[in-house]
Steps between C-alpha positions, in 0.01 A plus 500: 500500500485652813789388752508529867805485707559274770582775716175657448275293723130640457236327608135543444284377728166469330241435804179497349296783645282426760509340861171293477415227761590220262697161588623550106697822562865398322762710421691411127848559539560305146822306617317193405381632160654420138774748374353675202189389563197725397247340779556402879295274712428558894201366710386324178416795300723551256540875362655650132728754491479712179670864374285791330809650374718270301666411770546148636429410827521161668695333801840580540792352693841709659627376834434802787332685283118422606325615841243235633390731748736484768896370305581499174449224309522394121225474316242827361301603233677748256544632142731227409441523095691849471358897470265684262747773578527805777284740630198332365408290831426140502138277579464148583170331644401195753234311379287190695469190258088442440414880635539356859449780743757627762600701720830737545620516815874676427818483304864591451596746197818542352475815313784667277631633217649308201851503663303373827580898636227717716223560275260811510190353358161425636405128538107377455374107641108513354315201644227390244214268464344338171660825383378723661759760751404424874766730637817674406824531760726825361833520643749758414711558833640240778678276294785305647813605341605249194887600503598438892197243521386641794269388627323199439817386285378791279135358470209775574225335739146568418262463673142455369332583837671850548676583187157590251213741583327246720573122633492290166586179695128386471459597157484181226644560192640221238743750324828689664642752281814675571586804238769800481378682191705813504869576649759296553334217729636290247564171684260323771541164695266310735574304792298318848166522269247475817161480408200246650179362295146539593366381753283158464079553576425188648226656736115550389343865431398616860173751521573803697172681558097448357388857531143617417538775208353806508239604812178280424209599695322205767208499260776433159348124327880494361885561587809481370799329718840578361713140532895643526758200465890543554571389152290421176240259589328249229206268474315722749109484516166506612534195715819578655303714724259453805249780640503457867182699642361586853106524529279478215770664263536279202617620144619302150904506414377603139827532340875591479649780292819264384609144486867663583679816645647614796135701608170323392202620590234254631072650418235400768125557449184381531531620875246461758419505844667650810870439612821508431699323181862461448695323174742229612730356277456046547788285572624240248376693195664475154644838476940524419735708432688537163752264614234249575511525875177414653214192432748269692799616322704674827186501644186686480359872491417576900176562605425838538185585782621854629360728220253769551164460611212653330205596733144422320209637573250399213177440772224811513447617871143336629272697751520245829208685724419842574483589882215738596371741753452357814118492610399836682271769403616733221400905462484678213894656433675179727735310190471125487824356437532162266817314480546306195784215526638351183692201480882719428613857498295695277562834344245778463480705202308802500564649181180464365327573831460404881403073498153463661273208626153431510341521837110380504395665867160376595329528157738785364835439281763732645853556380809433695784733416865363504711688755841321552724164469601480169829288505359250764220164535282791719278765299 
């Protein structure tokens, strides 16, 4: 069984990765758990400490010997139940009770050899989820020295912010593993365990844009509007939604790609007339969140009226009157100029030839030759 010395005051100060904006953020500094025990309870969640290697480690008890972040104190996780020898490193893991996610903020260390002397291994912490590795801290340099106990009472701070590849402070996991596979890291113990849960949803999904998808042309009889919610969205549909039109614009909400998701997109045909439409999400539907938020519960989905307006155009241009000559008397060679207005802006295409109109001069048909105005109401 692995012994340690009254005079060797090491403390690890486990404070679970991660400063989150959290009223549950706790630190565990164990002085209130059960000697020998295998689990520890802070904030309500209790957690299970367990060995990979043989090794036994639970909560352990030597007066100075523990760092709770600031003094020593008593009371640390260690390898209590003796050695599976030297050189061959040691492994013990944190695990929430009931998979409950949370997060890491930092800790204290206390790594050594065997004989609690400077070590010259390399130290992994692997956060994991449902099994599955969410990110890995490697450490083999800037340990605190285990012999003079400086500093820190001998207890290495990490730091989940700085100390991996990126901030893992935000990161959930349900699993902490701490492992020294090769060298002589042979001996580990944990202290001022900071770490926060998650957050609690209590707010509705929120829709942060209705755009119009793709580039549909004025004369289109459908769209698409693309729905984007700040979190998964469920129960959405058909009547959730209101077309709000200017003019004689008018069109069907014909269906909606999903019942759920973070982007659903919302078809509108059958459109006719001239105007403008735009999607709006209604007030006081029965859409919620996957935590139930929404239909009453915390309130209701916002109503959503800012989205993007599609302009319709789904009318054919009608000739309004045709202004002619003025009276006088004509000679052979003198052009007589015809203005036909149409009820919008028209465009010419001349493609398959020059437009003409019929011109019945005295008892003779004549053809008027178009000249200019294409992209206006004047011909």
């Amino acid at each position: 069984m692995k012994q340690l010395y009254l005079k060797t005051f090491f403390t690890i100060s486990v404070f679970l990765l991660g400063i989150y904006e959290m009223e549950s953020q706790t630190t565990e500094d164990f002085e209130t758990e059960a000697v020998n025990s295998a689990t520890f309870t802070d904030n309500s969640q209790t957690f299970t400490i367990s060995s990979t290697t043989g090794e036994t480690y639970d909560v352990f008890d030597a007066t100075g010997a523990g760092w709770n972040g600031s003094s020593v104190d008593n009371r640390f996780i260690e390898n209590t139940g003796g050695s599976d020898g030297s050189g061959n490193g040691s492994s013990f893991t944190i695990t929430s009770n009931g998979g409950v996610d949370f997060l890491v903020l930092d800790l204290y260390l206390y790594c050594s050899t065997n004989s609690l002397g400077n070590h010259t291994g390399t130290l992994t912490i692997t956060g994991k989820k449902e099994g599955s590795t969410i990110y890995t801290i490697t450490k083999n340099s800037g340990f605190s020295d285990p012999v003079n106990l400086t500093p820190n009472n001998g207890f290495t701070f990490i730091d989940f912010a700085t100390e991996g590849a990126s901030d893992f402070t935000d990161d959930p996991i349900d699993e902490l593993v701490f492992t020294s596979s090769t060298s002589n890291l042979d001996y580990m113990a944990l202290d001022a365990f900071r770490w926060n849960t998650l957050p609690t949803d209590t707010a509705p999904p929120v829709v942060q844009s209705i755009n119009i998808q793709g580039s549909p042309t004025a004369n289109a009889t459908s769209i698409t509007y693309r729905v984007t919610f700040d979190e998964n969205a469920n129960n959405v549909s058909t009547d959730d939604f209101t077309l709000t039109p200017t003019g004689t614009a008018s069109g069907t909400i014909n269906s909606v790609s999903a019942s759920s998701g973070t982007t659903i997109d919302v078809i509108v045909n059958s459109i006719t007339g001239d105007g403008t439409l735009r999607l709006d999400l209604n007030a006081n539907t029965n859409i919620i969140d996957d935590s139930g938020n929404g239909n009453g519960t915390n309130g209701n989905v916002a109503a959503f009226n800012t989205g993007q307006v599609h302009t319709v155009d789904r009318v054919s241009p009608i000739v309004t009157s045709v202004s002619v000559p003025a009276n006088a008397t004509y000679i052979a060679g003198q052009n007589l100029n015809f203005i036909v207005n149409t009820s919008e802006n028209v465009t010419v295409n001349t493609t398959g030839g020059t437009p003409q109109i019929a011109i019945t001069i005295g008892a003779t048909t004549r053809q008027a030759t178009y000249v200019s105005g294409s992209g206006t109401s004047a011909l």
